[in-house]
C-alpha positions as CSV (number, residue, x, y, z in Angstrom):
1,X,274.8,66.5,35.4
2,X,275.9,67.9,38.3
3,X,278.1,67.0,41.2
4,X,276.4,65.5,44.5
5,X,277.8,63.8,47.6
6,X,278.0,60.1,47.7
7,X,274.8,59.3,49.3
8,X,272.9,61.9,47.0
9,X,274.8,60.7,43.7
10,X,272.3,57.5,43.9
11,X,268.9,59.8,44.5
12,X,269.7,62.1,42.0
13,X,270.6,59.8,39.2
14,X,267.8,57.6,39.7
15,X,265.5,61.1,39.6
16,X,267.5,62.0,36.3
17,X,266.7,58.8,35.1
18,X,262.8,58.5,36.1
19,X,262.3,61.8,34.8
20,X,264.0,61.0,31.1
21,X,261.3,57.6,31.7
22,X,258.4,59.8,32.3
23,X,259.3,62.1,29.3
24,X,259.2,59.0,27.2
25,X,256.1,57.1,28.2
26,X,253.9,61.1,28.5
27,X,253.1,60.3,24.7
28,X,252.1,56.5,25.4
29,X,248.4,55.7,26.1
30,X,246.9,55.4,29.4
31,X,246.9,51.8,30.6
32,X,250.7,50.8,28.6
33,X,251.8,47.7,30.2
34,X,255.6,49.7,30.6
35,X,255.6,52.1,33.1
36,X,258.5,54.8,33.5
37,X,259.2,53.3,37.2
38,X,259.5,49.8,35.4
39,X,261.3,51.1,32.9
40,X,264.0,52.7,35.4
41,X,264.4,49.8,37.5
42,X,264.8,47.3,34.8
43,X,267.8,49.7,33.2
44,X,269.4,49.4,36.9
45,X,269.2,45.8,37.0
46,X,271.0,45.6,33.7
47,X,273.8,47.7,34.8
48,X,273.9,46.3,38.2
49,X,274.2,42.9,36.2
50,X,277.2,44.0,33.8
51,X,280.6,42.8,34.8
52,X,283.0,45.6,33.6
53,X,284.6,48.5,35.1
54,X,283.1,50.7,37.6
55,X,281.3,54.2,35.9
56,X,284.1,57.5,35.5
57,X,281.1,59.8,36.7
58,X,277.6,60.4,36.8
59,X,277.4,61.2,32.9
60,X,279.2,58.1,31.9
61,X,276.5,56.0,34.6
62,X,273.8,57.9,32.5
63,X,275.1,57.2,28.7
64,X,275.3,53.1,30.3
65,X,271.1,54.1,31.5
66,X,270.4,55.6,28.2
67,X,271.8,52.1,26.1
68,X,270.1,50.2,28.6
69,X,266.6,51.9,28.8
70,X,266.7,51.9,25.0
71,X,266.9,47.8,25.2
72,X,264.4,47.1,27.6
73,X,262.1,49.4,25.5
74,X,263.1,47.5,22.6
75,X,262.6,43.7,23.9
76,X,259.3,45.1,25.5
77,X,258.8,46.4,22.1
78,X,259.3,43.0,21.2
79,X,257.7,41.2,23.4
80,X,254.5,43.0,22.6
81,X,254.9,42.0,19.3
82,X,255.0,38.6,19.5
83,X,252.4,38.4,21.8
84,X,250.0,40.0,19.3
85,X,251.6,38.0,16.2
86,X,252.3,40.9,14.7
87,X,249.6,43.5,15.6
88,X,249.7,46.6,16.6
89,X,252.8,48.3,16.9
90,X,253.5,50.6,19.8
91,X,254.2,54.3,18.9
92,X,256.0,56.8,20.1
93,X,256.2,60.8,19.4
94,X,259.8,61.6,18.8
95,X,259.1,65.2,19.7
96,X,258.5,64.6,23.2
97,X,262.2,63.1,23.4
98,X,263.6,66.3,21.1
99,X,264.2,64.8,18.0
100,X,261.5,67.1,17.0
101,X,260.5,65.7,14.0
102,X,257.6,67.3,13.3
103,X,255.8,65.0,15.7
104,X,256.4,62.1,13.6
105,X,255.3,59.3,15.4
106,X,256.9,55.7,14.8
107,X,257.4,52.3,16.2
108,X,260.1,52.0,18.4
109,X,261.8,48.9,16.6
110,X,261.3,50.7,13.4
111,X,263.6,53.7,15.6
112,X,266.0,50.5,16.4
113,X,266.6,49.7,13.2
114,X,267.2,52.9,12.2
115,X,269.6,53.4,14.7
116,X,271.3,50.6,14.4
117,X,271.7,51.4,10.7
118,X,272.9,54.5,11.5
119,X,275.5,52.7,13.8
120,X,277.3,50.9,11.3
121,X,277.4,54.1,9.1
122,X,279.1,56.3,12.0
123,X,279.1,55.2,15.5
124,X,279.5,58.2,17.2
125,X,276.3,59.4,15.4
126,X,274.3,56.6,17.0
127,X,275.6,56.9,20.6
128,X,274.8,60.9,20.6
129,X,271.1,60.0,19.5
130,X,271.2,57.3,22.1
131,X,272.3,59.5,24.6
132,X,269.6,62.6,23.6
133,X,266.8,60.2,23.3
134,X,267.1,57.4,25.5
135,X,269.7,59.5,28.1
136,X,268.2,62.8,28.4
137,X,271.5,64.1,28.7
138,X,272.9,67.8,27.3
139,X,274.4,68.6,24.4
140,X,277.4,69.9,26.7
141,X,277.1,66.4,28.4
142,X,277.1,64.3,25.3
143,X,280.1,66.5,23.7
144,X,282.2,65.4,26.6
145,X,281.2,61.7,26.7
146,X,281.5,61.2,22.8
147,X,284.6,63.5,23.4
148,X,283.9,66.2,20.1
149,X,283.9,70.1,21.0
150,X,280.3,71.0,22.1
151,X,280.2,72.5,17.9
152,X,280.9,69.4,16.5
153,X,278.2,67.6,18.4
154,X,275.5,69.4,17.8
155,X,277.0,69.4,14.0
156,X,276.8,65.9,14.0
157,X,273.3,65.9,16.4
158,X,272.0,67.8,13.5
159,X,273.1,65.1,10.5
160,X,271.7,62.5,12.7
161,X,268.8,63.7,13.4
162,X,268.2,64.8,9.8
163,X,269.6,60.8,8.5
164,X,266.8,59.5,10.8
165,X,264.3,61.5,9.7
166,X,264.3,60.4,6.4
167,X,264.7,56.7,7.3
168,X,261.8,56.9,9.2
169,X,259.5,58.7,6.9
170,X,260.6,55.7,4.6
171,X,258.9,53.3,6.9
172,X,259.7,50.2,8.6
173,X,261.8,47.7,7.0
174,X,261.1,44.6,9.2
């Protein structure tokens, strides 16, 4: 992220973010019910709704983004879900996000599970996948707001990614 003035901080982060949204939803079919605009906006309410204090910068306002575009995706997810009783399940293509697992697609509550399993083995392993996927932030970025040396992320980037993996060629466990 880089530095703006106050009245461009809000433009640019809402770009930042709209752009990490339309990343997402390029691998979603035509006609998806979720659009990356929606998908923005909804994140922003939820941090606009969180009583807390304020955000340290722009990356720390974009790691809150990331955890809050990963819920709304997840109770559309959901949503969509109980609406079809179980049906289909919406996919997504990890490699558009750079998790690059050899386009492995997957269901995004089977990726919240995993995650969240993932979370109660190592914390800081979660939030750096939250922040890549969900954030669209730099490893340099996500170093600094999981505070590790740039190294030591992308170490720990790389056993993340690789934990996942095989969690999610082991299929759902819902």
């Amino acid at each position: 992220m880089e530095d703006r003035g106050a009245s461009g901080d809000f433009a640019f982060l809402y770009r930042h973010l709209r752009s990490v949204a339309e990343r997402y939803f390029r691998t979603e079919p035509p006609g998806h019910t979720l659009q990356p605009t929606a998908l923005v906006h909804e994140a922003f309410l939820r941090l606009m709704e969180q009583e807390g204090p304020a955000f340290r910068d722009q990356q720390h306002f974009c790691a809150a983004a990331a955890v809050a575009m990963r819920h709304v995706l997840v109770d559309h997810a959901r949503r969509r879900r109980a609406a079809k009783r179980g049906g289909d399940r919406r996919r997504v293509t990890l490699s558009t996000a750079e998790l690059d697992f050899d386009q492995q697609s997957l269901d995004m509550l089977h990726l919240h599970l995993a995650l969240e399993r993932l979370g109660k083995l190592d914390p800081v392993h979660e939030r750096i996948v939250v922040l890549k996927f969900f954030g669209g932030l730099e490893m340099k970025e996500i170093a600094v707001e999981v505070d590790l040396s740039l190294r030591a992320a992308e170490r720990a980037w790389r056993a993340a990614r690789a934990w996942l993996l095989t969690q999610l060629r082991a299929g759902p466990d819902l």
